[in-house]
C-alpha positions in Angstrom: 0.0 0.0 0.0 1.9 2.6 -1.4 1.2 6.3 1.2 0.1 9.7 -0.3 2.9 12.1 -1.0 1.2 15.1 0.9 -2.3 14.8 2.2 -3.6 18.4 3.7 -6.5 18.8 6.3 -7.8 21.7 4.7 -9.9 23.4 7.6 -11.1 21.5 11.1 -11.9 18.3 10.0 -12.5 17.1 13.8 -11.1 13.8 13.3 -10.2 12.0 17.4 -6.2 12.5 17.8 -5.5 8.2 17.7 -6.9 9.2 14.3 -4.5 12.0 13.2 -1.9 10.1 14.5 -3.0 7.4 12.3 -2.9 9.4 9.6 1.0 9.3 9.4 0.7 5.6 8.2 -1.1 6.9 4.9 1.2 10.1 3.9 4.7 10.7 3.7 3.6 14.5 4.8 0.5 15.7 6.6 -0.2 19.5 6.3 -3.0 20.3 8.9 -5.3 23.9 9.2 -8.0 24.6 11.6 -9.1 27.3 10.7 -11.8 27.5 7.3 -10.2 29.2 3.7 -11.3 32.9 3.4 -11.5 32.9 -0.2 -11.0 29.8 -3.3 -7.4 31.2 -4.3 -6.2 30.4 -0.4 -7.7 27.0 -0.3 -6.1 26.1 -3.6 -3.3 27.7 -1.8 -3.9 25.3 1.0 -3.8 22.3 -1.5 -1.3 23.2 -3.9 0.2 19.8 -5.1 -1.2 17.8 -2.4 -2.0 14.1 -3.8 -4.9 13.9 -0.9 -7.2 16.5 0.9 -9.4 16.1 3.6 -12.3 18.5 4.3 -15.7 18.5 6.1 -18.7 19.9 4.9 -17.3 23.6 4.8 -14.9 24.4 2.4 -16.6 24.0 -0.5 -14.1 22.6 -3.0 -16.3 23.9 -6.5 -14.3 22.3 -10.0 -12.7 26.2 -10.0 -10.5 24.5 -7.5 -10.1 21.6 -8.2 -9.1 22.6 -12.1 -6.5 24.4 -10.3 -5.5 20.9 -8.5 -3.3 19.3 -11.0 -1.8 16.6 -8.9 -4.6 15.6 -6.6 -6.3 12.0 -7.1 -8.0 12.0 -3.5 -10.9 14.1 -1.6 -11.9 12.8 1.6 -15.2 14.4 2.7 -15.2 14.0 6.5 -19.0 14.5 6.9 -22.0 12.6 5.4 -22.2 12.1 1.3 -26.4 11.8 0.9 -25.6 12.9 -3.1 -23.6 14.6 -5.6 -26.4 17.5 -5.4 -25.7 17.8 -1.7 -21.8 17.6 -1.5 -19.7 20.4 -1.1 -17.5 19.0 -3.3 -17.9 19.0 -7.5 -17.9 15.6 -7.8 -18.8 15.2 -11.1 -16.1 17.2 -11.9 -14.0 15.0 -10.1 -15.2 11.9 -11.7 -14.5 12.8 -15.0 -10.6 13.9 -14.4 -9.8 10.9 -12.2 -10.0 12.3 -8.6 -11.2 9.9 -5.9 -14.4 11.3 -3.6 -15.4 9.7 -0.7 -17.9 10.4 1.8 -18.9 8.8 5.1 -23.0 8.1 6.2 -24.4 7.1 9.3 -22.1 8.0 12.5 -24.4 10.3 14.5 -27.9 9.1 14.2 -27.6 7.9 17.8 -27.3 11.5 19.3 -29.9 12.4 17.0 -32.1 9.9 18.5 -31.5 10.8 21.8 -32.2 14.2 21.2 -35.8 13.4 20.3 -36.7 11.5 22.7 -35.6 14.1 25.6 -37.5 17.1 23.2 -40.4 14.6 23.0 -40.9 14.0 27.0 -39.2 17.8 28.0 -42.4 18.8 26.3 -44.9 16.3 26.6 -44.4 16.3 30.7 -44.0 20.0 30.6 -40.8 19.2 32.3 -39.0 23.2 32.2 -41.3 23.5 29.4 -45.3 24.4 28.9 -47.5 21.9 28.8 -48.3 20.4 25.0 -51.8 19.2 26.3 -53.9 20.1 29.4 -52.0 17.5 31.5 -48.6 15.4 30.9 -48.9 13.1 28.3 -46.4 10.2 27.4 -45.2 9.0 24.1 -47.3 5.5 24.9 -50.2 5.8 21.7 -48.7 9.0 20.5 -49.3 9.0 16.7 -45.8 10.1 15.1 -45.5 10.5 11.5 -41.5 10.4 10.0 -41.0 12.4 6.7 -38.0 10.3 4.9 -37.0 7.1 6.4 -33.7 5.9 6.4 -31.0 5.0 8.8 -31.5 7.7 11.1 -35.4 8.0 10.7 -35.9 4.2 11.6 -33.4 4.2 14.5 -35.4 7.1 16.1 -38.8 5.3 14.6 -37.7 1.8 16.1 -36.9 3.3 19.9 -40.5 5.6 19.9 -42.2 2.5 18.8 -40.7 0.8 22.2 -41.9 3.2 24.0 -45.4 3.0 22.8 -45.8 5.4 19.9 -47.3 4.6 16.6 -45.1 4.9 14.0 -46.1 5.8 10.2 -43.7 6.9 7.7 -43.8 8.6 3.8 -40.4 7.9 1.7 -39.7 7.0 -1.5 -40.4 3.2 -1.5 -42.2 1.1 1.3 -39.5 -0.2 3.6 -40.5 -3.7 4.2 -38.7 -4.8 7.0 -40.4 -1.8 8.6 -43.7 -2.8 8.0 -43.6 -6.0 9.3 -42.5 -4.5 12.7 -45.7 -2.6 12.0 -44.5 0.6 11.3 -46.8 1.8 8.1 -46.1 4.1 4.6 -49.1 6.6 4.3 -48.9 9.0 1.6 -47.4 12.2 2.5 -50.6 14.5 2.6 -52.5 11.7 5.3 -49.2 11.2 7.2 -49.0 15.1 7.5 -53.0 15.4 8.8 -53.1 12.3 10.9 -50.1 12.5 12.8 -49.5 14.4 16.0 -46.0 14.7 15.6 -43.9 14.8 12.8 -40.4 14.2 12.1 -38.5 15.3 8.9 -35.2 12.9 8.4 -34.6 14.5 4.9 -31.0 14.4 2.7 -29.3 18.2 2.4 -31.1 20.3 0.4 -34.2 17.9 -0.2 -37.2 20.8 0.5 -40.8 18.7 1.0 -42.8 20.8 3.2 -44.4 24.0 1.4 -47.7 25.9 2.3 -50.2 23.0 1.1 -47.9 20.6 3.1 -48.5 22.7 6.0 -52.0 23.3 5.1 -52.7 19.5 5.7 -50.3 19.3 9.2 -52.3 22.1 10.1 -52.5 23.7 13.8 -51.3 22.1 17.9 -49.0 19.5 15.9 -45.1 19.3 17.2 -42.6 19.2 14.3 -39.0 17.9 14.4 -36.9 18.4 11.9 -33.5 16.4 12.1 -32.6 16.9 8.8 -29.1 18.5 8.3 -30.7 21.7 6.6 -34.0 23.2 6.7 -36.4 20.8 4.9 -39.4 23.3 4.5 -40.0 26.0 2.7 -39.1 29.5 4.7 -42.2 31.8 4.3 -44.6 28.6 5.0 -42.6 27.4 8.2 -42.6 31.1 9.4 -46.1 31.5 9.2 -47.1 27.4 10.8 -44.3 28.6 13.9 -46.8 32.0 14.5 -49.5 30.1 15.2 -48.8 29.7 19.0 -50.3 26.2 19.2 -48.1 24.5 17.1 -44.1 23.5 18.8 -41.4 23.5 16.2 -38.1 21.3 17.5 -34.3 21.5 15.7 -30.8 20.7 17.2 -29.1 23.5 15.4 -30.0 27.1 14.0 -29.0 25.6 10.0 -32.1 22.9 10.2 -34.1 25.7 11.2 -33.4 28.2 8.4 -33.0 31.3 7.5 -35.7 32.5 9.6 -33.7 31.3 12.8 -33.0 35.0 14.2 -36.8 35.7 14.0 -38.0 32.8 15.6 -35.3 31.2 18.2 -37.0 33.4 21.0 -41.0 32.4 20.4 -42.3 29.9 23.2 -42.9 27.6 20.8 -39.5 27.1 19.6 -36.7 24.7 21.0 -33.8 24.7 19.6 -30.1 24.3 20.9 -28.1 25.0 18.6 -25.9 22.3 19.6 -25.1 19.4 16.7 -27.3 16.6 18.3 -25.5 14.0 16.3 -21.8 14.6 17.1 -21.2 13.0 20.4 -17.8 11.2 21.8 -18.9 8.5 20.1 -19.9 10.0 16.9 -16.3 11.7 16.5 -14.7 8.1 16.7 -17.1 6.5 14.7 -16.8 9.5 12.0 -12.8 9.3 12.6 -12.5 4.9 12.1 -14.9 5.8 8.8 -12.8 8.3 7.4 -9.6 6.3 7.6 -11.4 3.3 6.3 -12.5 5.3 3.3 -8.5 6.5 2.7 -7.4 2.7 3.0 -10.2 1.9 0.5 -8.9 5.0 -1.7 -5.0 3.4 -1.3 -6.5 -0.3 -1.9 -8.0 0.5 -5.2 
């Protein structure tokens, strides 16, 4: 397994220190910066014949860099790859001139679920928090309605249906593994109108929820959205938060939107702004996934 010449960490990459230290066993050089290019000249800057680059989800590495790249043949996206919409990086333009992406999936969804379960019964028992309902009501028969389903949606769907809930979900195909543990596909309008609470698990940029959405959710419903960006349309989220009945949940201001600033102070809005997902655990699990994904590149 032959090592990169010069891999670069272009900005914080957050990766656990056995992990950087690991890293040595891949490159003859390692060039590390934690701190986020100003500008697409300083990150090429950053690269400039680097054979391997690491990056997270921010900088965005655009084919105007990567043209400007000659020598690189790897990009190791340290944060979840849903798509080649979603990524920061071009990879389409990578593709065609023989540079390596790779992303990693499914290291946080743990935290993630955790996080909706304490929003759930913070708000359900009233616990620091006015009461949902007239008195305190547990998650036992509570009719909860998940807008995509996959790893992280049915993680979170598979621990609220332990504790009692009942569990429908809309995606793209019916997950059948899912129903026979009797979790059920309703189409997106009857999920949205028979559901008490609902849960968007959406990919980056995926936008599902616009004014007739919300017209069919309609009013003293809780919405969680757990997606890693907004997944509703702006003006129609705004005006379903004003309504003072309804509870809108997110771990951080970016799934909330650009309307955060307006809203993070209303009564009826919890939200953090703390990354549910990366926990201890999540930074090794994202760190062991990243260095698999450089041995993979190296293995080719």
């Amino acid at each position: 397994m032959e090592k990169f010449r010069k891999l670069v960490e272009a900005g914080p990459i957050g990766l656990e220190p056995w992990a950087e230290d690991k890293l040595r066993d891949y490159a003859q050089e390692i060039i590390h910066y934690d701190t986020l290019p100003q500008s697409e000249d300083e990150l090429v800057e950053r690269i400039k014949d680097a054979d391997a680059v690491l990056v997270r989800n921010l900088p965005l590495v655009p084919a105007s860099v990567l043209s400007r790249c000659p020598k690189l043949k790897y990009v190791g996206m340290c944060c979840s790859l849903y798509s080649k919409e979603s990524a920061n990086v071009d990879i389409d333009y990578a593709e065609k001139h023989g540079i390596t992406v790779y992303g990693i999936r499914d290291y946080g969804d743990k935290g993630v679920t955790e996080f909706v379960i304490y929003a759930l019964v913070r708000i359900l028992h009233g616990y620091d928090w006015p009461l949902w309902r007239s008195r305190a009501k547990e998650i036992t028969g509570l009719k909860i309605g998940f807008v995509g389903f996959g790893t992280s949606g049915q993680m979170t769907a598979r621990m609220l249906k332990a504790m009692g809930a009942d569990i429908s979900y809309y995606a793209r195909s019916v997950k059948d593994e899912c129903e026979q543990e009797g979790m059920h596909y309703k189409p997106l309008n009857d999920l949205l109108e028979q559901s008490e609470v609902v849960i968007t698990c959406l990919n980056k940029g995926v936008i599902l929820l616009h004014e007739e959405e919300f017209k069919h959710l309609g009013s003293g419903k809780i919405m969680i959205n757990t997606s890693i960006g907004p997944a509703s349309d702006m003006d129609a989220l705004r005006k379903w938060i004003l309504d003072e009945k309804n509870i809108f949940i997110s771990d951080t201001s970016g799934a909330v939107g650009e309307i955060y600033q307006e809203v993070k102070g209303r009564k009826n809005v919890l939200c953090p702004d703390v990354s549910a997902g990366m926990t201890e655990e999540a930074y090794n699990l994202m760190s062991r996934k990243v260095l698999d994904n450089i041995e993979r590149m190296m293995n080719k």
